[in-house]
C-alpha positions as CSV (number, residue, x, y, z in Angstrom):
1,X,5.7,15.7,4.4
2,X,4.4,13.4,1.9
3,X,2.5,10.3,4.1
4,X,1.9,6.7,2.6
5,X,-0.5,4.3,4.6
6,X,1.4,0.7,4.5
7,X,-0.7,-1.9,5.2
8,X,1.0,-5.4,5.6
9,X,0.6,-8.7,8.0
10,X,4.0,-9.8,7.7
11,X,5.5,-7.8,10.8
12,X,9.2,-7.7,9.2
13,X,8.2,-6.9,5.7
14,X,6.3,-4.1,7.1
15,X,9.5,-2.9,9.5
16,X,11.9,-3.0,6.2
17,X,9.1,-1.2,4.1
18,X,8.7,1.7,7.2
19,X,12.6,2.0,7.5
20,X,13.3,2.6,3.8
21,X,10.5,4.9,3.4
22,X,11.0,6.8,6.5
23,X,14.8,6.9,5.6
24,X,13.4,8.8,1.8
25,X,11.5,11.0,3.9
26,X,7.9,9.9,4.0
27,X,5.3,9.9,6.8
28,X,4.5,6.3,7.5
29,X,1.1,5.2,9.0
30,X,1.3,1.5,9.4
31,X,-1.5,-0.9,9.7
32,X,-1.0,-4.7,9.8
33,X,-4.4,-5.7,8.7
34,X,-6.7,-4.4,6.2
35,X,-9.0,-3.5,9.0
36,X,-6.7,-1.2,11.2
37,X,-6.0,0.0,7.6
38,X,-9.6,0.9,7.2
39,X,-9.1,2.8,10.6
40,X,-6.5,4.9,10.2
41,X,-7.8,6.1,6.5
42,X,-11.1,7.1,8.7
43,X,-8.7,8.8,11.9
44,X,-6.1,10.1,10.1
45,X,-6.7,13.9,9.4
46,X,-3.7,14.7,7.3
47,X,-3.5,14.2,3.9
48,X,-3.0,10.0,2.9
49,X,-1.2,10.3,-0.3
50,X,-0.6,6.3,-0.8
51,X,-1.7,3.1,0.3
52,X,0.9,0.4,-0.1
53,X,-0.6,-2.8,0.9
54,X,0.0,-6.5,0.5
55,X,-2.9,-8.3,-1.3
56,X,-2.6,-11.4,0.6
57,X,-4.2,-10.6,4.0
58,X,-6.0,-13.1,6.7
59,X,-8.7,-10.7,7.4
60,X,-9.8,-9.0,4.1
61,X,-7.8,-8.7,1.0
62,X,-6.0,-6.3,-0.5
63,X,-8.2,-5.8,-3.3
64,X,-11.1,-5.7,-1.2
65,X,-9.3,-2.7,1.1
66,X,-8.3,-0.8,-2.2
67,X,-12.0,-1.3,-3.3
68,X,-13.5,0.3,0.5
69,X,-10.6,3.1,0.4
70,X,-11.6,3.6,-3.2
71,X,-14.9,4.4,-1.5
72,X,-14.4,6.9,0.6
73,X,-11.5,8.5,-0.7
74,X,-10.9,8.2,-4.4
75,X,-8.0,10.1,-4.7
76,X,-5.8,8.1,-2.6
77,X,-3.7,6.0,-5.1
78,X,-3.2,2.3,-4.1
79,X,0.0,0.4,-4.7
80,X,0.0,-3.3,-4.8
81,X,2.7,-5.8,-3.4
82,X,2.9,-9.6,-3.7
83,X,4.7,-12.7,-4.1
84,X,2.6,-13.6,-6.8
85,X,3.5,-12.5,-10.6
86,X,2.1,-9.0,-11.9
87,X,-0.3,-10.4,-14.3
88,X,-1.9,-12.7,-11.0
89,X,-1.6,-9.9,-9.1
90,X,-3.8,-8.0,-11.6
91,X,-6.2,-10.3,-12.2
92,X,-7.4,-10.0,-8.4
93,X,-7.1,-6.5,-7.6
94,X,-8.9,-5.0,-10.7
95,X,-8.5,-1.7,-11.9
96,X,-10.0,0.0,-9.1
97,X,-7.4,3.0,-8.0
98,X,-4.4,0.4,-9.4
99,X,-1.3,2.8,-9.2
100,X,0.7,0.1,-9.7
101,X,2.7,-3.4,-8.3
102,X,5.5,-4.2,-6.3
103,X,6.6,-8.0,-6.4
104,X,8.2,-9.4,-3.2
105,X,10.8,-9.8,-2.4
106,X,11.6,-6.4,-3.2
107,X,14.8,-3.9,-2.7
108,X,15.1,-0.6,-1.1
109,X,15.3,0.5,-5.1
110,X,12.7,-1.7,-6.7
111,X,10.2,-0.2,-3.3
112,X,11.3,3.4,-3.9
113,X,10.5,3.2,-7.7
114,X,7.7,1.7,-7.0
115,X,6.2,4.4,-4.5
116,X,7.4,7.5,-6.7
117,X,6.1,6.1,-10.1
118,X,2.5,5.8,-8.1
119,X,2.6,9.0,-6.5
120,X,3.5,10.7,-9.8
121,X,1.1,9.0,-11.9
């Protein structure tokens, strides 16, 4: 089973988010701060094949997670969601590990397409 980290504050973003990708049959390790992100990524001893984390986080960013996962594991992908537009949302991530953006609100859909176009890339 295929397992995605998702990392997001917002406790019922992150509850839709787990249900639809539980319901396409991922693993979901869910972390609602960059730090318990930083956590699991060290804990965990499966295989993380995503992150999917919100850039806009109180206690670190989402850039600055991507950038220490990018560290110690540089094969895990990150996906990027936001309220903010694409190019924004690029301009303060970087290119570090980018597999991609997912602008909120999102749908089951736009999430799912999201998550399989980073994981194939």
């Amino acid at each position: 089973m295929t397992t995605i980290l998702l990392v997001e504050d917002e406790t019922a973003v992150r509850k839709v988010a787990r249900r639809v990708l539980e319901r396409e049959g991922f693993a979901v390790l869910e972390a609602g701060s960059a730090g318990a992100a930083l956590d699991l990524v060290e804990q965990h001893e499966g295989e993380i094949a995503l992150v999917l984390s919100d850039i806009v986080m109180p206690d670190m960013t989402g850039a600055e997670l991507g950038r220490a996962v990018h560290e110690t594991c540089p094969e895990i992908p990150i996906l990027y969601m936001s309220g903010y537009d694409a190019e924004e949302m690029a301009a303060r991530v970087g290119k570090v590990a980018v597999a991609g953006f997912l602008t909120k609100p999102f749908t089951p859909t736009s999430l799912m397409a999201a998550v399989r176009g980073a994981l194939d890339n």
